[in-house]
C-alpha positions as CSV (number, residue, x, y, z in Angstrom):
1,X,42.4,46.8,5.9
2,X,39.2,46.5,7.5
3,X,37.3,47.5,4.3
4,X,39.2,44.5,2.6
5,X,38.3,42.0,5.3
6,X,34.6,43.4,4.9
7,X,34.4,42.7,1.3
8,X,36.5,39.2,1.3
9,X,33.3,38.3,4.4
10,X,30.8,39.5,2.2
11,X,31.9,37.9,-1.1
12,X,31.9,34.4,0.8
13,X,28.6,35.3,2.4
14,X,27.2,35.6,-0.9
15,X,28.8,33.2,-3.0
16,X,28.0,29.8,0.5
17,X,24.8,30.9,0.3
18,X,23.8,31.1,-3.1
19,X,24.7,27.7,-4.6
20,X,25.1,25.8,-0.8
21,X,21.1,26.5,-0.2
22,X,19.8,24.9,-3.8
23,X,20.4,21.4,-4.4
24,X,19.6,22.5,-8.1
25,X,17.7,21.1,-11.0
26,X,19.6,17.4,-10.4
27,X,18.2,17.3,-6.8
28,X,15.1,18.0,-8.3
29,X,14.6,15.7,-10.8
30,X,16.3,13.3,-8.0
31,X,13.3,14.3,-5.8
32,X,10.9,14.0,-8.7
33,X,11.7,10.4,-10.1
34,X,12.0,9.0,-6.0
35,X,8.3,10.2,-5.4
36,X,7.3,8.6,-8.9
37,X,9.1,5.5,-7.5
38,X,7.0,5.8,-3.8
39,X,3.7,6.2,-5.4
40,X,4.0,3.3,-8.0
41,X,5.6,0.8,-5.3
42,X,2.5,2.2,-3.0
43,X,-0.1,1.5,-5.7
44,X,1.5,-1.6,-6.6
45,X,1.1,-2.8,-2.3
46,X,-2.6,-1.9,-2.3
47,X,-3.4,-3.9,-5.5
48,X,-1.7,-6.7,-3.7
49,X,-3.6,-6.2,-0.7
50,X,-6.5,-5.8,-2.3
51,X,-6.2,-9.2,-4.0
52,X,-5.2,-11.0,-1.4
53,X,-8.3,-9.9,1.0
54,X,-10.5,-10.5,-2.3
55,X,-9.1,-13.9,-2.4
56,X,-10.2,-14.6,1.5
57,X,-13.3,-13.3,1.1
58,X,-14.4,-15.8,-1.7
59,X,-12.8,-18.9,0.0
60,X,-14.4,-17.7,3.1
61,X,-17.8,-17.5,1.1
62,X,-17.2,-20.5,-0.3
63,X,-16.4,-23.0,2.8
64,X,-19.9,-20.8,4.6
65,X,-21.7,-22.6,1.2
66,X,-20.3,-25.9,1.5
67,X,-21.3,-25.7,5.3
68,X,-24.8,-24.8,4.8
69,X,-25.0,-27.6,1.9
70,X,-23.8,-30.0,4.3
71,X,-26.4,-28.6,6.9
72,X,-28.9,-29.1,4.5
73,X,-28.2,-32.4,3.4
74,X,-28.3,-33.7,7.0
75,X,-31.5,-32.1,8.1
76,X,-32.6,-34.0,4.5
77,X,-31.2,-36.8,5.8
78,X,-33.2,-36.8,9.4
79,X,-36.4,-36.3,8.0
80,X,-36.0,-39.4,5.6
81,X,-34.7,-41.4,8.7
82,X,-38.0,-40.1,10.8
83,X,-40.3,-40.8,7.6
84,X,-38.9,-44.4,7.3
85,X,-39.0,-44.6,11.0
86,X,-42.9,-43.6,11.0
87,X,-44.4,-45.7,7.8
């Protein structure tokens, strides 16, 4: 009896741990296709990112020119005023 009950433990020992521990090649290929799915979706939120701060950077640039235009056209502007102002 106790040989039986031995054998019966042993079989489902064997037999749980076997198939319960692998999730098999359909877990893997599961696994395989989510971490293509992370690393496009990832690529895909830098290059937005990216673009976005690119974006800023060149309207930023551009309202610093238009400033320093402006700058320049009023210190143009002063010196005619103090050229008219001294002929």
């Amino acid at each position: 009896m106790k040989l039986v009950s031995l054998a019966i433990t042993a079989a489902e020992e064997e037999s749980s741990t076997s198939t319960a521990a692998s999730p098999g090649i359909t877990g893997w290929i599961f696994t395989f296709v989510l971490a293509i799915a992370a690393a496009f979706l990832i690529y895909d939120m830098v290059r937005r990112i990216r673009k976005v701060r690119y974006r800023e950077e060149v309207i930023q640039e551009i309202s610093e020119e238009e400033a320093a235009l402006e700058e320049a056209r009023e210190l143009e502007r002063e010196r005619r005023e103090r050229e008219e102002k001294n002929k």
